[in-house]
C-alpha positions as CSV (number, residue, x, y, z in Angstrom):
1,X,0.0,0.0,0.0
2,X,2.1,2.9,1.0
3,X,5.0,1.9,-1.5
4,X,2.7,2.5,-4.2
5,X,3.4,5.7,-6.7
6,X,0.5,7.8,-7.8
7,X,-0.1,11.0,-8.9
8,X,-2.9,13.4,-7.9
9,X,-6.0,14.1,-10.2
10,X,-7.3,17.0,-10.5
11,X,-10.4,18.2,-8.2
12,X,-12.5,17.5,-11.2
13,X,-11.4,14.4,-12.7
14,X,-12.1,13.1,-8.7
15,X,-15.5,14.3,-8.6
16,X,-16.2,13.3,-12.5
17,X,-14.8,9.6,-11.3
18,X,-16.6,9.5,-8.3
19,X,-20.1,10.5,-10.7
20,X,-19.3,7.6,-13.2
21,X,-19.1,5.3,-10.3
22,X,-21.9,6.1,-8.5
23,X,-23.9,5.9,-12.1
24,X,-22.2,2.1,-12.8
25,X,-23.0,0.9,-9.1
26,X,-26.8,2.6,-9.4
27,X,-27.3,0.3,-12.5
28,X,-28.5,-3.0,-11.8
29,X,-26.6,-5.2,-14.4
30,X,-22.9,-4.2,-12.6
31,X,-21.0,-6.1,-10.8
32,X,-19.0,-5.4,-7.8
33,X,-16.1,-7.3,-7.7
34,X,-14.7,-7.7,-4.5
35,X,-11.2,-9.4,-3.9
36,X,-11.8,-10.8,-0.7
37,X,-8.4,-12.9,-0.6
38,X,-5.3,-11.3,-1.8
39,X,-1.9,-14.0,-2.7
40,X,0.2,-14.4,0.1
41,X,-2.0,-12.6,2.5
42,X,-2.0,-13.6,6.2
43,X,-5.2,-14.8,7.1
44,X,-5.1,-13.9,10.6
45,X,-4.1,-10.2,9.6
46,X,-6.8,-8.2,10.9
47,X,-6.1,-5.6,8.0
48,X,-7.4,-7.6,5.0
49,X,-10.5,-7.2,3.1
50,X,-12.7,-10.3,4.4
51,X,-11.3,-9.8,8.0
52,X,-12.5,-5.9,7.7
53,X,-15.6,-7.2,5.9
54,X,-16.4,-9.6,8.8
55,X,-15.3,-6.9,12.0
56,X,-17.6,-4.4,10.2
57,X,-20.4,-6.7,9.9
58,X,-20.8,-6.0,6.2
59,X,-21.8,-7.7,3.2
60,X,-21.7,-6.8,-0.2
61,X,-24.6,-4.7,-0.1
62,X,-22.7,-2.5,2.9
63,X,-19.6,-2.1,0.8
64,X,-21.2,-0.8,-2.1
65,X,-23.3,1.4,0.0
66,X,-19.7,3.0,1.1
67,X,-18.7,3.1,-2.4
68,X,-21.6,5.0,-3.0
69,X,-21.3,7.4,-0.4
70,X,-17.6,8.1,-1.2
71,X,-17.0,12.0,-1.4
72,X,-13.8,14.3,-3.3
73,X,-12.4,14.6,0.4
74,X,-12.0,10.9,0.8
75,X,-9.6,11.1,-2.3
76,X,-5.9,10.2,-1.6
77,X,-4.4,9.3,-5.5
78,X,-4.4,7.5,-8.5
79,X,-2.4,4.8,-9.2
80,X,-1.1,2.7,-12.6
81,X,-2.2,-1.1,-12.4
82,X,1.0,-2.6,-12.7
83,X,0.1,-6.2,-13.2
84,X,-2.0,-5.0,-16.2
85,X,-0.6,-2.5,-18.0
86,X,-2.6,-0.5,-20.3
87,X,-5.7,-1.2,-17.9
88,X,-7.5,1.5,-16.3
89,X,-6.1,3.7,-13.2
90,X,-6.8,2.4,-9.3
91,X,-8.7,5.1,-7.5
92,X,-7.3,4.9,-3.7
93,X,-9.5,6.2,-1.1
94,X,-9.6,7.0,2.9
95,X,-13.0,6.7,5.0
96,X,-14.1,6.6,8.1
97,X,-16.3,3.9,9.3
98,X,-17.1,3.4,12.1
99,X,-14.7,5.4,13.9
100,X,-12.0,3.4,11.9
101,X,-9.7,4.4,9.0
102,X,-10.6,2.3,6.2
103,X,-8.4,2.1,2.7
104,X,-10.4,1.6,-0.7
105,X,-8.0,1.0,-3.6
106,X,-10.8,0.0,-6.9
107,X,-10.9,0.9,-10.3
108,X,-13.8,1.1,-12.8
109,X,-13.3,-2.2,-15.1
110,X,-15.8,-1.9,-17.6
111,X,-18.9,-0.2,-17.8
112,X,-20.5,-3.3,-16.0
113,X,-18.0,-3.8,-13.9
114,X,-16.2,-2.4,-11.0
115,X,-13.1,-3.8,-9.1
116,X,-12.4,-3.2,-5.2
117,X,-8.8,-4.6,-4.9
118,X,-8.9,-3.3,-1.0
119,X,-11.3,-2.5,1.7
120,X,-9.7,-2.7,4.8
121,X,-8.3,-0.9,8.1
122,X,-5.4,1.1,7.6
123,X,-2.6,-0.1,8.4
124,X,-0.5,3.0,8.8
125,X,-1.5,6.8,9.5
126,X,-2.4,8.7,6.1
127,X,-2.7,12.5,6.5
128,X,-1.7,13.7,2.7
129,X,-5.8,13.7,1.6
130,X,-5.5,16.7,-1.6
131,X,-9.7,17.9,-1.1
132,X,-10.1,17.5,2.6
């Protein structure tokens, strides 16, 4: 996560990224894709995406309601997809639940398809948010 290179959209590619979401996740025939399991990942790490998933108490549903719900401010950067290159950008996100810092690294796939590579607690402090 934090050795990951990125560079900052603009204030209005955010918010025009964040519309196009919320338009793709409104439409009945997307998919969210969650990737629950990452390769190599502890299991016991509390800071994975089904262990988050499971403290929070959320399903599927719940996750896309916070994808929904995701505002400019939550923006932290853009990053290239380096195991498929010439794919679209990762959008990486910070938000509060529940008292709780969680990361959101997901990327628009196709237009009936979006990708959330990470939901999970933080697992360091992240203070550099561009809109806040």
């Amino acid at each position: 996560m934090s050795d990951e290179t990125g560079n900052v959209d603009s204030f209005e590619n955010v918010k025009f990224f964040l519309k196009k979401l919320q338009n793709f996740l409104t439409d009945s025939s997307c998919q969210l894709d969650i990737q629950r399991v990452r390769k190599g990942q502890n299991c016991s790490d509390p800071n994975t995406t089904v262990n988050t998933m499971l403290d929070l108490e959320y399903s599927t549903g719940d996750v896309k309601e916070e994808l929904l719900s995701l505002k400019a401010g939550d923006y932290i950067k853009t990053v290239k997809d380096r195991k498929r290159p010439g794919s679209s950008d990762y959008w990486i996100f910070i938000k509060k639940i529940k008292e709780k810092d969680v990361y959101i690294k997901l990327k628009i796939h196709s237009v009936n398809k979006i990708h959330l590579m990470s939901f999970h607690y933080t697992a360091f402090s992240i203070e550099d948010r561009p809109y806040k």
